[in-house]
C-alpha positions in Angstrom: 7.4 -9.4 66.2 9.1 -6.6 65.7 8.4 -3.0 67.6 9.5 0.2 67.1 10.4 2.4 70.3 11.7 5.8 70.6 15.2 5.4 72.5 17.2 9.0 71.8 14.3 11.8 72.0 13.8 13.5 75.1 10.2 12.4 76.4 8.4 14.3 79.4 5.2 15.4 80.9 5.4 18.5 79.1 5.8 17.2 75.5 3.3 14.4 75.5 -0.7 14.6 75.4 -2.9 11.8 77.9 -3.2 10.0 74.8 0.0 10.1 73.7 1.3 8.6 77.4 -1.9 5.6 77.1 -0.3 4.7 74.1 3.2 4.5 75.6 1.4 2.3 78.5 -0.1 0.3 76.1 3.3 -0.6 74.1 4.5 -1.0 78.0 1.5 -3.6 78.8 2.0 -5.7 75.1 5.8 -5.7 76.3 4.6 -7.0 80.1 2.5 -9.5 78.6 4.5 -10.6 75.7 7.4 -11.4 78.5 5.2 -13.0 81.3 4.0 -15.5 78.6 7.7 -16.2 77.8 8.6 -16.2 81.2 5.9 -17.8 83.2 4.7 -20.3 80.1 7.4 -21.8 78.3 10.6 -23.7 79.9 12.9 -23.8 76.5 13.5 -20.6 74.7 14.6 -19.8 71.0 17.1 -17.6 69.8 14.6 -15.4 68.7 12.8 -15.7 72.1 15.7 -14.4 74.0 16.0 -11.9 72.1 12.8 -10.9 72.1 13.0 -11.2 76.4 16.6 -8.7 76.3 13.8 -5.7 74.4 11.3 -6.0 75.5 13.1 -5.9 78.8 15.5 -2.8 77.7 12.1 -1.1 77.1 10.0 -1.2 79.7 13.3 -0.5 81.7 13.5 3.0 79.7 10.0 3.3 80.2 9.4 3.2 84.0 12.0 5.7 84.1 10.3 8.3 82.4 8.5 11.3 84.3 4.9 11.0 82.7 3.3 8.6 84.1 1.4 10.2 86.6 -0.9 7.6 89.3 -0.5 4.8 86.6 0.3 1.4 88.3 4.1 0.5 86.8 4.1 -2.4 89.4 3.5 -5.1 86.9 6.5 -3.6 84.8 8.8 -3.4 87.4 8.1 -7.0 88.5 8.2 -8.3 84.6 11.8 -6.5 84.5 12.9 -8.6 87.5 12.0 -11.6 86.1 13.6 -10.7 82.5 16.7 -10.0 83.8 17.1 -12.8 86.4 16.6 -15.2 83.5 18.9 -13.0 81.2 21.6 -13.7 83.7 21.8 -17.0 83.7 
């Protein structure tokens, strides 16, 4: 699975319309679930797994720090992001 996510551009409130920012939550919510099946579900991880953990974790890290979000609920990122980079460190 690969994804595409912008990394270098400047992204704020002011440059992005509401549809624009629910598709950013969306890519944030296939990342959450994608890693809480990989966390949660399976005990021995692939390569290709781990790697897939390490970005999908680097991106919902640089997406709970943008400034768009508004009242959205990041909770489940922040928690998924934990989790990733407890089992990264071991």
């Amino acid at each position: 699975m690969s994804n595409s996510y912008p990394t270098n551009e400047l992204i704020t409130s002011e440059t992005l319309t509401t549809e624009e920012i629910d598709k950013h939550y969306s890519a944030a919510t296939d990342s959450m679930v994608l890693l809480n099946f990989l966390l949660l579900q399976k005990t021995d991880h692939t390569t290709e797994e781990i790697d897939m953990i390490n970005n999908n974790v680097k991106h919902l890290e640089i997406m709970v720090a943008k400034d768009f979000w508004g009242s959205r609920d990041l909770e489940g990122f922040k928690d998924v992001i934990i989790r990733g980079n407890d089992f990264l460190s071991k």
